[in-house]
TIFIDREN-645176 format. One record per residue: x, y, z of N, C-alpha, C, O in turn; residue number from 1. Coordinates in nm, 2 decimals, decimal comma, always signed. Layout:
REM residues N
REC n.east n.north   n.up ca.east ca.north  ca.up c.east c.north   c.up o.east o.north   o.up   i
REC      X       Y      Z       X        Y      Z      X       Y      Z      X       Y      Z NUM
...
REM end
This chain:
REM residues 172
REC n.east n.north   n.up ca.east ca.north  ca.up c.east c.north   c.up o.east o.north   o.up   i
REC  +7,20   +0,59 +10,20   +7,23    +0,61 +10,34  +7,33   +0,49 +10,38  +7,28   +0,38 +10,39   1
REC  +7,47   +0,53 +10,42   +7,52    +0,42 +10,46  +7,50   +0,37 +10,60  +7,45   +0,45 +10,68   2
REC  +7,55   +0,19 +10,63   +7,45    +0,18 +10,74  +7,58   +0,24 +10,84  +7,68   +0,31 +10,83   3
REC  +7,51   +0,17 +10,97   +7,55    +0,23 +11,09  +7,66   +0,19 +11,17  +7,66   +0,07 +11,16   4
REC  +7,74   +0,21 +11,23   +7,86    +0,24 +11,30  +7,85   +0,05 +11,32  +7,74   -0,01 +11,32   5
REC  +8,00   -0,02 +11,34   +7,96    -0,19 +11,41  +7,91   -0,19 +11,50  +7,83   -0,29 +11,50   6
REC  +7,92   -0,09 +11,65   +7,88    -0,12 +11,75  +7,75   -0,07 +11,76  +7,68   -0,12 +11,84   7
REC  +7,69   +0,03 +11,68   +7,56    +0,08 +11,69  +7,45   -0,03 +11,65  +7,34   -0,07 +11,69   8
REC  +7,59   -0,08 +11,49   +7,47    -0,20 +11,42  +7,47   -0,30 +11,51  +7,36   -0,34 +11,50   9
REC  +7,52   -0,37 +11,59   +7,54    -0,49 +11,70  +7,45   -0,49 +11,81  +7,41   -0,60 +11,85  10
REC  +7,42   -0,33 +11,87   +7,35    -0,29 +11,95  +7,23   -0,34 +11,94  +7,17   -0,41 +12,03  11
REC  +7,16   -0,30 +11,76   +7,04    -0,26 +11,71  +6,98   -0,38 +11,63  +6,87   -0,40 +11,58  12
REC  +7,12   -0,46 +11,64   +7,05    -0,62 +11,52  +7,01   -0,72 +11,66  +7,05   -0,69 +11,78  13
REC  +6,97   -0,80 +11,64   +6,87    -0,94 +11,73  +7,03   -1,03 +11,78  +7,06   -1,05 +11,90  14
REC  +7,10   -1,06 +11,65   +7,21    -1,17 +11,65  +7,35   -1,09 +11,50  +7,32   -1,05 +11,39  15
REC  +7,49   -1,09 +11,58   +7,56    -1,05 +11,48  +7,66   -1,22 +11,53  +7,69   -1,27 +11,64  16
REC  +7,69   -1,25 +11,39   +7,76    -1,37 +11,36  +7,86   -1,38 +11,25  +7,84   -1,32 +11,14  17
REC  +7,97   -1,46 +11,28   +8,02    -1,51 +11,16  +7,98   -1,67 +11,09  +7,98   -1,79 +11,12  18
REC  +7,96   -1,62 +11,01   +7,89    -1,76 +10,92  +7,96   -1,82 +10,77  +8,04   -1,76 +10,71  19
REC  +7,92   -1,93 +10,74   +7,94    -1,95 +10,60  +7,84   -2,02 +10,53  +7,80   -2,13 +10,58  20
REC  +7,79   -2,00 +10,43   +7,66    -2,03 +10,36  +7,68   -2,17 +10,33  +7,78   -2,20 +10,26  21
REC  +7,59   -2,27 +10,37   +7,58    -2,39 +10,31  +7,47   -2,44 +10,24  +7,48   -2,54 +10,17  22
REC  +7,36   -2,38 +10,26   +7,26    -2,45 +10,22  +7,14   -2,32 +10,17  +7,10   -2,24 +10,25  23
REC  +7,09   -2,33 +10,01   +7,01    -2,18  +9,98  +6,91   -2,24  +9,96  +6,92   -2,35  +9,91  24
REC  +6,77   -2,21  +9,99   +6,63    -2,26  +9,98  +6,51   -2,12  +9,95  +6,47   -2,02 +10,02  25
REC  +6,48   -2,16  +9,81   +6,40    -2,06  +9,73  +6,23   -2,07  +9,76  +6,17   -2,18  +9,77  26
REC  +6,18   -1,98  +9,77   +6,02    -2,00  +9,77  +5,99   -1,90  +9,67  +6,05   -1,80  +9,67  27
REC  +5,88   -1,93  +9,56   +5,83    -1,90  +9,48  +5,72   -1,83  +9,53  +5,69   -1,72  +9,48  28
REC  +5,61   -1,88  +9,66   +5,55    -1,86  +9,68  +5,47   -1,73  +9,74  +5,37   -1,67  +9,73  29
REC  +5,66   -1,75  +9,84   +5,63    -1,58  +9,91  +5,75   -1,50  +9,89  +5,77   -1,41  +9,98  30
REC  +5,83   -1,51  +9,79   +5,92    -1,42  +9,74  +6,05   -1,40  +9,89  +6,12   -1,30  +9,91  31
REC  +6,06   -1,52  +9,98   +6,17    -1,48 +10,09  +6,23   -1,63 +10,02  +6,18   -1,71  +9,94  32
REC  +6,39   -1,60 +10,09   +6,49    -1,69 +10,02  +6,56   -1,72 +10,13  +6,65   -1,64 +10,15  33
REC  +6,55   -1,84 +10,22   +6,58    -1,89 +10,32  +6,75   -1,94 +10,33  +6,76   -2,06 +10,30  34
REC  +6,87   -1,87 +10,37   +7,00    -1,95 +10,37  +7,10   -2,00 +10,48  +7,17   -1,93 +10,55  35
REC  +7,09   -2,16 +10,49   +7,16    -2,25 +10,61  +7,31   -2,17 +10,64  +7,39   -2,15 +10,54  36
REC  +7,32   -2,13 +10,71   +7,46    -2,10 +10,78  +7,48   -2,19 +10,84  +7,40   -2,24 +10,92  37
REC  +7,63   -2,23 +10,82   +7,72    -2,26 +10,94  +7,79   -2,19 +11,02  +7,88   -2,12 +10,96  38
REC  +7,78   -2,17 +11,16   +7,80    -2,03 +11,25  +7,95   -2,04 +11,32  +7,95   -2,09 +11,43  39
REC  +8,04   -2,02 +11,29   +8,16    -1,97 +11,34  +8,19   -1,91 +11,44  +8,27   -1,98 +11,50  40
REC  +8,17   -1,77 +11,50   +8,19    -1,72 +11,55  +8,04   -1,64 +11,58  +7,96   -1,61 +11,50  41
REC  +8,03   -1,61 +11,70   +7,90    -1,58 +11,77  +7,93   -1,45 +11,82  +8,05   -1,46 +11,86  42
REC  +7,88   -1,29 +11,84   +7,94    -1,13 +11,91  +7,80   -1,11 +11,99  +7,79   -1,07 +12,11  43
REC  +7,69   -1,13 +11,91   +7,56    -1,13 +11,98  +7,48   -1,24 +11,99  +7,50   -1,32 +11,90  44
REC  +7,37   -1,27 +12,08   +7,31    -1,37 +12,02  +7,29   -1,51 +12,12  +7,35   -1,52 +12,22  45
REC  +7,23   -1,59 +12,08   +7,25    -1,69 +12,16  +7,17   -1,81 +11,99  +7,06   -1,81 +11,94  46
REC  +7,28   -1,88 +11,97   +7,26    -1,92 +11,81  +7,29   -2,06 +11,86  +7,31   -2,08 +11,98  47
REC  +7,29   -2,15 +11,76   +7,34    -2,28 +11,75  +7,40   -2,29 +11,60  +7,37   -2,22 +11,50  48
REC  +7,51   -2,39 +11,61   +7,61    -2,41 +11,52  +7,53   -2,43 +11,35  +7,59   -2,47 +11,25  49
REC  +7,45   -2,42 +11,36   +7,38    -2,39 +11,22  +7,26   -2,29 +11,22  +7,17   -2,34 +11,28  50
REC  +7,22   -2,18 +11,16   +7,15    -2,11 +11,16  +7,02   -2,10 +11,05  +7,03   -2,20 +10,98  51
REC  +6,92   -2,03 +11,01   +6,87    -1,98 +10,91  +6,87   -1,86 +10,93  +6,88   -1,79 +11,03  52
REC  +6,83   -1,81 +10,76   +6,88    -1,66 +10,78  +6,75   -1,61 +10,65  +6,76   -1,68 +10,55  53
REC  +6,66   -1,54 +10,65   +6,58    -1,53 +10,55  +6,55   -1,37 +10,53  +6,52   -1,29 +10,62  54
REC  +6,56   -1,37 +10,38   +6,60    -1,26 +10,31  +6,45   -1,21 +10,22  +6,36   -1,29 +10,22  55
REC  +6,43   -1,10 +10,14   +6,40    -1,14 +10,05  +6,43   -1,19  +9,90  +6,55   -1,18  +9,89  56
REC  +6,39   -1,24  +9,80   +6,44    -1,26  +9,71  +6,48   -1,19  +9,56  +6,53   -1,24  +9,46  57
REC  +6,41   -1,03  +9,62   +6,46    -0,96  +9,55  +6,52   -0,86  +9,61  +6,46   -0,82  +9,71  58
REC  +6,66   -0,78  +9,54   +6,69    -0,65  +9,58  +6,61   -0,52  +9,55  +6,63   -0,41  +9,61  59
REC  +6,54   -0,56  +9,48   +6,42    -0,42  +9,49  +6,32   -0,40  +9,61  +6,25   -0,31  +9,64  60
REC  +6,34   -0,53  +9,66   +6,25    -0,56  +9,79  +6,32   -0,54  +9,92  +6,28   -0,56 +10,04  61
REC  +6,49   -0,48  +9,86   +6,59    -0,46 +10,03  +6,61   -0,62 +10,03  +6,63   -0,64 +10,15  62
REC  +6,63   -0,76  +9,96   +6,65    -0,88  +9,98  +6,83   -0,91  +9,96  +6,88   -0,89  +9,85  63
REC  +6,87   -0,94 +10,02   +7,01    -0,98 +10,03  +7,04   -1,11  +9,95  +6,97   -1,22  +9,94  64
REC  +7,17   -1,07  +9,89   +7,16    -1,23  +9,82  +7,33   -1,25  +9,87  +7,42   -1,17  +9,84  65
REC  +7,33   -1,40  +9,97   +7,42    -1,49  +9,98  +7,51   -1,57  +9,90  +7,44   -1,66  +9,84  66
REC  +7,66   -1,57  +9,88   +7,70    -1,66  +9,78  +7,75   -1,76  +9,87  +7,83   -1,75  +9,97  67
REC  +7,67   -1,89  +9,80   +7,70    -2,06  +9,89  +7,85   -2,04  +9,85  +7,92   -2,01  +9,75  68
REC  +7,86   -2,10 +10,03   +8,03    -2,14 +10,03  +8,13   -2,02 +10,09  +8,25   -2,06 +10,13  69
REC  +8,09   -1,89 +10,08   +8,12    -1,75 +10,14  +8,09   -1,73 +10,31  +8,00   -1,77 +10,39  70
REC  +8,16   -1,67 +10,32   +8,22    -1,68 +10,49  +8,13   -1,52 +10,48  +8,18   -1,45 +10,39  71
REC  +8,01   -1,45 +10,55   +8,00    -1,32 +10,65  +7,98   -1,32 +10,73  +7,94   -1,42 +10,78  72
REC  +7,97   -1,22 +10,80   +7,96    -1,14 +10,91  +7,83   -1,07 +10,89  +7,80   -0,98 +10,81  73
REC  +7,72   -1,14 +11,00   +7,58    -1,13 +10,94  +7,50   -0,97 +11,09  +7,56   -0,95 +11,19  74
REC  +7,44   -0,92 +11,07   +7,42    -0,85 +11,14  +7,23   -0,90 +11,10  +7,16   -0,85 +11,01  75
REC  +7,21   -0,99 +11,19   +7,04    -1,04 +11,17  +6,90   -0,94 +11,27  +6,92   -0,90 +11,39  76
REC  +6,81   -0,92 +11,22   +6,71    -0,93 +11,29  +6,61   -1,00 +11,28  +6,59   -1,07 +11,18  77
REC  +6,51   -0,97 +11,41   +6,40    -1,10 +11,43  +6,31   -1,04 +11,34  +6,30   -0,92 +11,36  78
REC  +6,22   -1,09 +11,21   +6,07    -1,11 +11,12  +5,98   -1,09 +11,28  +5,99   -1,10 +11,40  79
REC  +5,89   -1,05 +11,17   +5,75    -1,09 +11,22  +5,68   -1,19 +11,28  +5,59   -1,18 +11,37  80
REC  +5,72   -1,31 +11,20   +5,74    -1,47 +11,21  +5,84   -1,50 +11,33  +5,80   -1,59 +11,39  81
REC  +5,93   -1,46 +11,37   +5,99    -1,49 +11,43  +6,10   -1,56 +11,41  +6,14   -1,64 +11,49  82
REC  +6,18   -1,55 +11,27   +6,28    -1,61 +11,17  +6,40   -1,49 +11,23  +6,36   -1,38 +11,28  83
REC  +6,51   -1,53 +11,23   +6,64    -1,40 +11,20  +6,64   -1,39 +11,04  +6,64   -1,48 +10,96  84
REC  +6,63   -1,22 +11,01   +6,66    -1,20 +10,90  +6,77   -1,10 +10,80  +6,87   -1,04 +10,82  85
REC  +6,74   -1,10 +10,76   +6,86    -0,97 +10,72  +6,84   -0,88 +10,57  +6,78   -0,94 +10,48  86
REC  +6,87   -0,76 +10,55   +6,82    -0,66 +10,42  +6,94   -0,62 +10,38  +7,04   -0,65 +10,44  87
REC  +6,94   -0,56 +10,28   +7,06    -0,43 +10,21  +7,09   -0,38 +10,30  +7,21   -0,39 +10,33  88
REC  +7,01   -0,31 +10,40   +7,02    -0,16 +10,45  +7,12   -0,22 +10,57  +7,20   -0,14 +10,62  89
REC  +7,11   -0,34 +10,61   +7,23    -0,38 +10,74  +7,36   -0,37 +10,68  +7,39   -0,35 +10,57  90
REC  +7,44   -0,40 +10,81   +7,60    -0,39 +10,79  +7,62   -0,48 +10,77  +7,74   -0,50 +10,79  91
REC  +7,56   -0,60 +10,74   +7,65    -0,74 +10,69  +7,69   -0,73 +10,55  +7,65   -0,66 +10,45  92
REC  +7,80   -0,83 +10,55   +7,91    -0,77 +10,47  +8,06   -0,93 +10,48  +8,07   -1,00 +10,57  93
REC  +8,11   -0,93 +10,39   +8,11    -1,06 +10,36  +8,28   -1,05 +10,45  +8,34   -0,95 +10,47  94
REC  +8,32   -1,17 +10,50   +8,43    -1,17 +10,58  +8,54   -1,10 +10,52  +8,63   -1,10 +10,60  95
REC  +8,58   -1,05 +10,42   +8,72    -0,99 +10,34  +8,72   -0,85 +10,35  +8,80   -0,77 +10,32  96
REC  +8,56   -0,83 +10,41   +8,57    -0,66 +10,41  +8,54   -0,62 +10,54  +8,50   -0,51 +10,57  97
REC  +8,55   -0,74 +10,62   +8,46    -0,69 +10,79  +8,57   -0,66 +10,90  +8,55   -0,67 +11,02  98
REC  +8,75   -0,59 +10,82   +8,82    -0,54 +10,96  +8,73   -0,43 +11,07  +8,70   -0,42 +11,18  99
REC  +8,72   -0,38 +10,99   +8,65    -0,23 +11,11  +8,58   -0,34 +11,21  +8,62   -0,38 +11,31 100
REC  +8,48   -0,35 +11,15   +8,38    -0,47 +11,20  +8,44   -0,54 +11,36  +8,42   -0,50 +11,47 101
REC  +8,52   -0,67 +11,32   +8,58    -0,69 +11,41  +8,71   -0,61 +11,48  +8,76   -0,65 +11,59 102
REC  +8,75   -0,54 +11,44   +8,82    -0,50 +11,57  +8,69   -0,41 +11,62  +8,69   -0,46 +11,74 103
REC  +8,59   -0,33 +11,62   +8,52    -0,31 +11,71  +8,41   -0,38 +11,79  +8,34   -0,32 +11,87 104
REC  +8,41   -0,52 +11,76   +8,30    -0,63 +11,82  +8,43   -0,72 +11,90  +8,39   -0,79 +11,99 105
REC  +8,55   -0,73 +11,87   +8,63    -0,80 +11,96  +8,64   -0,94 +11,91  +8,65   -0,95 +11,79 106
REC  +8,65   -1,03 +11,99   +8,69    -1,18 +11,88  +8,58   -1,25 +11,88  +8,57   -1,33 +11,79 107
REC  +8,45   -1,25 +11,98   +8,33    -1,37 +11,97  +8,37   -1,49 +12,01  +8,48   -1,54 +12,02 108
REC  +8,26   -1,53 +12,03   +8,29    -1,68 +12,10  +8,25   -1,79 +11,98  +8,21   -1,74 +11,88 109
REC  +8,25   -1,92 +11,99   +8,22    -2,03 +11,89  +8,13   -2,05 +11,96  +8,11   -2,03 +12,09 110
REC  +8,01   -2,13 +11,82   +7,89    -2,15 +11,91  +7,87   -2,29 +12,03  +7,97   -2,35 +12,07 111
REC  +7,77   -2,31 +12,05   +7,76    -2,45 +12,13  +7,80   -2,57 +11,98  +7,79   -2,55 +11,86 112
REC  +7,86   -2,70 +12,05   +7,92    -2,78 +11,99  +7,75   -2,87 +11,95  +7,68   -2,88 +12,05 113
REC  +7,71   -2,90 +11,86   +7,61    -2,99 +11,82  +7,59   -3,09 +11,93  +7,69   -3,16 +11,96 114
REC  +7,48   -3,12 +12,00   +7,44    -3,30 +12,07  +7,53   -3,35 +12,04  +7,58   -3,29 +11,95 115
REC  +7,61   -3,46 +12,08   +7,67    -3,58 +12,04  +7,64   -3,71 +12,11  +7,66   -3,70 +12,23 116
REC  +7,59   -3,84 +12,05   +7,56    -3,95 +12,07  +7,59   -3,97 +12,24  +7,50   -4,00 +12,33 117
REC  +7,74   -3,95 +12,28   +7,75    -3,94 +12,44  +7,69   -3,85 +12,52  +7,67   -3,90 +12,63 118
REC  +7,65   -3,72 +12,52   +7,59    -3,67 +12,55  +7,44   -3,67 +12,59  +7,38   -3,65 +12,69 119
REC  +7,42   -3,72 +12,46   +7,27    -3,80 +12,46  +7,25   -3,92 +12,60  +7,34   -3,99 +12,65 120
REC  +7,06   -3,90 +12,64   +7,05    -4,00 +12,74  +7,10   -4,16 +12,64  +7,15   -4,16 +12,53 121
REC  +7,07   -4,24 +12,69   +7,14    -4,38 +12,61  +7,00   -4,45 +12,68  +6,98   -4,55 +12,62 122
REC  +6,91   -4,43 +12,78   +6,82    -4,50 +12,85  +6,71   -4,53 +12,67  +6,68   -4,43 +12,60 123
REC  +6,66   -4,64 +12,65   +6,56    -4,67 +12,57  +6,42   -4,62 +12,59  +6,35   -4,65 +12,69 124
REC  +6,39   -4,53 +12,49   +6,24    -4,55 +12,54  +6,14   -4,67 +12,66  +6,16   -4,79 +12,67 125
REC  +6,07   -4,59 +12,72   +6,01    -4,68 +12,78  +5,86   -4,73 +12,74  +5,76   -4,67 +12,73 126
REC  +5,87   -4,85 +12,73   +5,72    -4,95 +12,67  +5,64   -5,01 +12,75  +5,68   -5,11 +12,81 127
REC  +5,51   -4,97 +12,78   +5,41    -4,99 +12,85  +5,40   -5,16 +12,87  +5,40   -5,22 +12,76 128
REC  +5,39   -5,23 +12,96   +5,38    -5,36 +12,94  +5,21   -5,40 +12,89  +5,12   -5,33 +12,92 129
REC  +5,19   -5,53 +12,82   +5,04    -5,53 +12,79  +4,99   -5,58 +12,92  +5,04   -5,61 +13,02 130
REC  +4,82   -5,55 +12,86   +4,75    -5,59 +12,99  +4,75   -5,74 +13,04  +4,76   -5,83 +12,96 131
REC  +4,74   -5,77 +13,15   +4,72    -5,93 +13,19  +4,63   -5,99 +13,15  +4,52   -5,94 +13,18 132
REC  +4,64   -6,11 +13,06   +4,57    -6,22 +13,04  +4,42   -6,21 +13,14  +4,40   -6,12 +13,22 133
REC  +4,31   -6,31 +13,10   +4,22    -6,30 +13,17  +4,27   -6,41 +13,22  +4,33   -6,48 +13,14 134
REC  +4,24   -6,44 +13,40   +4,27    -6,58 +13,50  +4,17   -6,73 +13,39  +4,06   -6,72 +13,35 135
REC  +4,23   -6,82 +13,37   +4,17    -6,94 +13,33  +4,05   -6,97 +13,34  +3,97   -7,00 +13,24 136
REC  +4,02   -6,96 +13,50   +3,89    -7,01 +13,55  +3,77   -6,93 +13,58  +3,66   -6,97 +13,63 137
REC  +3,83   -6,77 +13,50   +3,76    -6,67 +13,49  +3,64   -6,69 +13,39  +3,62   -6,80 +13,33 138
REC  +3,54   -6,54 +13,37   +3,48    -6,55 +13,32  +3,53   -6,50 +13,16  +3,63   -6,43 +13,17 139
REC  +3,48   -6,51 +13,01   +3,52    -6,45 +12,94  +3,52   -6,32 +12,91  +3,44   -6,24 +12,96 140
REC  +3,64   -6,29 +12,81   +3,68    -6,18 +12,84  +3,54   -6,03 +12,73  +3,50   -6,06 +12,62 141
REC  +3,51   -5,92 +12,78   +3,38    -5,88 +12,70  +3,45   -5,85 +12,56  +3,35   -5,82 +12,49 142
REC  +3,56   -5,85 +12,50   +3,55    -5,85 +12,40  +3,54   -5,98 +12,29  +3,53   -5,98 +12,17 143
REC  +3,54   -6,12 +12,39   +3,49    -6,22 +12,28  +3,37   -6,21 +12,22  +3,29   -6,17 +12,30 144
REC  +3,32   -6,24 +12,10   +3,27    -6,28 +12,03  +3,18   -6,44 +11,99  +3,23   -6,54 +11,96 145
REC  +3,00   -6,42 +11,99   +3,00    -6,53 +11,99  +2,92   -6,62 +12,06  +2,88   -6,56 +12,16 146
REC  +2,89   -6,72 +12,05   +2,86    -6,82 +12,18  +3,00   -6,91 +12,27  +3,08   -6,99 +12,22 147
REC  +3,00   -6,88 +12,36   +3,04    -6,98 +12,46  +3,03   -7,07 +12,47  +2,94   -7,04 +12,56 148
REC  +3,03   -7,17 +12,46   +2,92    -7,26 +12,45  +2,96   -7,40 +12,57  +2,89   -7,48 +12,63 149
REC  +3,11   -7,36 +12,59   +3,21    -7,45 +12,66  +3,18   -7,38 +12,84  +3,22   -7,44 +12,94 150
REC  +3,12   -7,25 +12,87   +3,10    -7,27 +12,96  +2,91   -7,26 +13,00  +2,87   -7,27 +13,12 151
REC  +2,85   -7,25 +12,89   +2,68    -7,30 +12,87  +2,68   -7,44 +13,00  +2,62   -7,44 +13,10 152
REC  +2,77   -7,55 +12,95   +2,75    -7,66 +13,05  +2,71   -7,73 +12,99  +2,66   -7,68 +12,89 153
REC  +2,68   -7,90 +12,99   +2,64    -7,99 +12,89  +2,51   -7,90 +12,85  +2,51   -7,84 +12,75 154
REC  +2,41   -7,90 +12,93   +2,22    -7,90 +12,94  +2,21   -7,82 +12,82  +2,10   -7,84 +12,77 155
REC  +2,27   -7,76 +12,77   +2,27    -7,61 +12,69  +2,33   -7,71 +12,52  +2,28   -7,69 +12,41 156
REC  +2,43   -7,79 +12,52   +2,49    -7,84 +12,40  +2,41   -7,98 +12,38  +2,42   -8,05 +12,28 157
REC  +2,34   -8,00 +12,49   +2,18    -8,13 +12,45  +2,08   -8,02 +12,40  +2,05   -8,06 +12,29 158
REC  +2,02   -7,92 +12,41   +1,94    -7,88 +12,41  +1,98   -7,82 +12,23  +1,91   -7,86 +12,14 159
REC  +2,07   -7,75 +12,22   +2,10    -7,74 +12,04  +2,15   -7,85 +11,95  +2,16   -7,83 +11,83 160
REC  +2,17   -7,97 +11,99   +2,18    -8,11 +11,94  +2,04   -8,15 +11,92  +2,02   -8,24 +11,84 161
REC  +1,90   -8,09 +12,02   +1,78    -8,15 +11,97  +1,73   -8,07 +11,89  +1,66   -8,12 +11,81 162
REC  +1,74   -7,97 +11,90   +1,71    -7,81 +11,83  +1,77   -7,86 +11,66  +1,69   -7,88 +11,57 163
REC  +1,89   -7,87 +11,65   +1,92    -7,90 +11,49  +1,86   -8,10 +11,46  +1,85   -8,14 +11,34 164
REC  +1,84   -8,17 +11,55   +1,72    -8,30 +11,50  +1,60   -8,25 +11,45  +1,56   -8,31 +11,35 165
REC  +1,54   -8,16 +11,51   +1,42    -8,17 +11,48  +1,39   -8,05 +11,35  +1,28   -8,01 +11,30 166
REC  +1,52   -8,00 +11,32   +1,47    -7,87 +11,18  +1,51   -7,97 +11,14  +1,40   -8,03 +11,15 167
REC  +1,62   -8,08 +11,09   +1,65    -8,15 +10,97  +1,51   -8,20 +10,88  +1,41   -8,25 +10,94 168
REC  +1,50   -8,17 +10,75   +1,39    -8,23 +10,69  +1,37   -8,35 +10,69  +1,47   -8,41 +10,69 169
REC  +1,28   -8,40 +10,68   +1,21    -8,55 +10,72  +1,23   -8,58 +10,57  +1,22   -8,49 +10,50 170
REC  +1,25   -8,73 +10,51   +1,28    -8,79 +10,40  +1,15   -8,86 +10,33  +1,14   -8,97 +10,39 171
REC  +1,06   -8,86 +10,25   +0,97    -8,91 +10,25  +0,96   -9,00 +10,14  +0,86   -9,07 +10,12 172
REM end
């Protein structure tokens, strides 16, 4: 069954884009094959200048396979997961074969330009200042440890000066 008309397919896909493959990422695990686009030209969609695009990893399974470094014309839908993805059965199709294509989607716009450092706020994180000191003449603070012994008052540092005279053993 061939697929469907460009403007029908554009209608019916989530995101149609021009792309070029930079980056291919394999899972063994769950048989999908995840590939980094760089996005060019945008017809549907609301994308940023690098995309993912996840397939499966086999064509017996309808899995599309990407050649890194090749420029298409992606006609994506949204997974289950919530990934854009793309099968056999779409009209994507690699930029050397996509005239019909574009003269019926028109020229597309370029995506949003990446953050850039000016852009960016420049304000530093903000750091909690520490808590205040306890006052001098305060009381100590509850997490010391310990005897005090400096605010006990003399009566208290006579009373354990007689306290260790009288354990010392007597010399006979």
């Amino acid at each position: 069954m061939p697929p469907p008309a460009p403007t029908v397919a554009r209608d019916q896909a989530e995101a149609v884009f021009e792309g070029r493959v930079e980056h291919v990422q394999t899972s063994d695990t769950t048989g999908m094959v995840r590939y980094v686009l760089a996005v060019q030209r945008v017809f549907k969609g609301d994308l940023p200048a690098s995309t993912t695009i996840v397939t499966r990893s086999s064509s017996a399974a309808c899995g599309r396979s990407f050649v890194l470094g090749k420029h298409y014309l992606v006609y994506a839908h949204r997974t289950g997961e919530g990934d854009l993805g793309d099968t056999m059965c779409s009209r994507t199709r690699q930029m050397g074969t996509a005239d019909e294509d574009l003269a019926a989607l028109g020229a597309g716009t370029p995506p949003p330009a990446p953050a850039s450092p000016e852009t960016q706020s420049r304000e530093p994180p903000r750091i909690e200042p520490p808590a205040a000191p306890p006052a001098v003449d305060g009381p100590a603070p509850a997490t010391r440890r310990g005897c005090d012994l400096a605010a006990s008052g003399p009566a208290s540092l006579a009373g354990l000066a007689l306290l260790a005279l009288r354990r010392r053993p007597r010399r006979r």
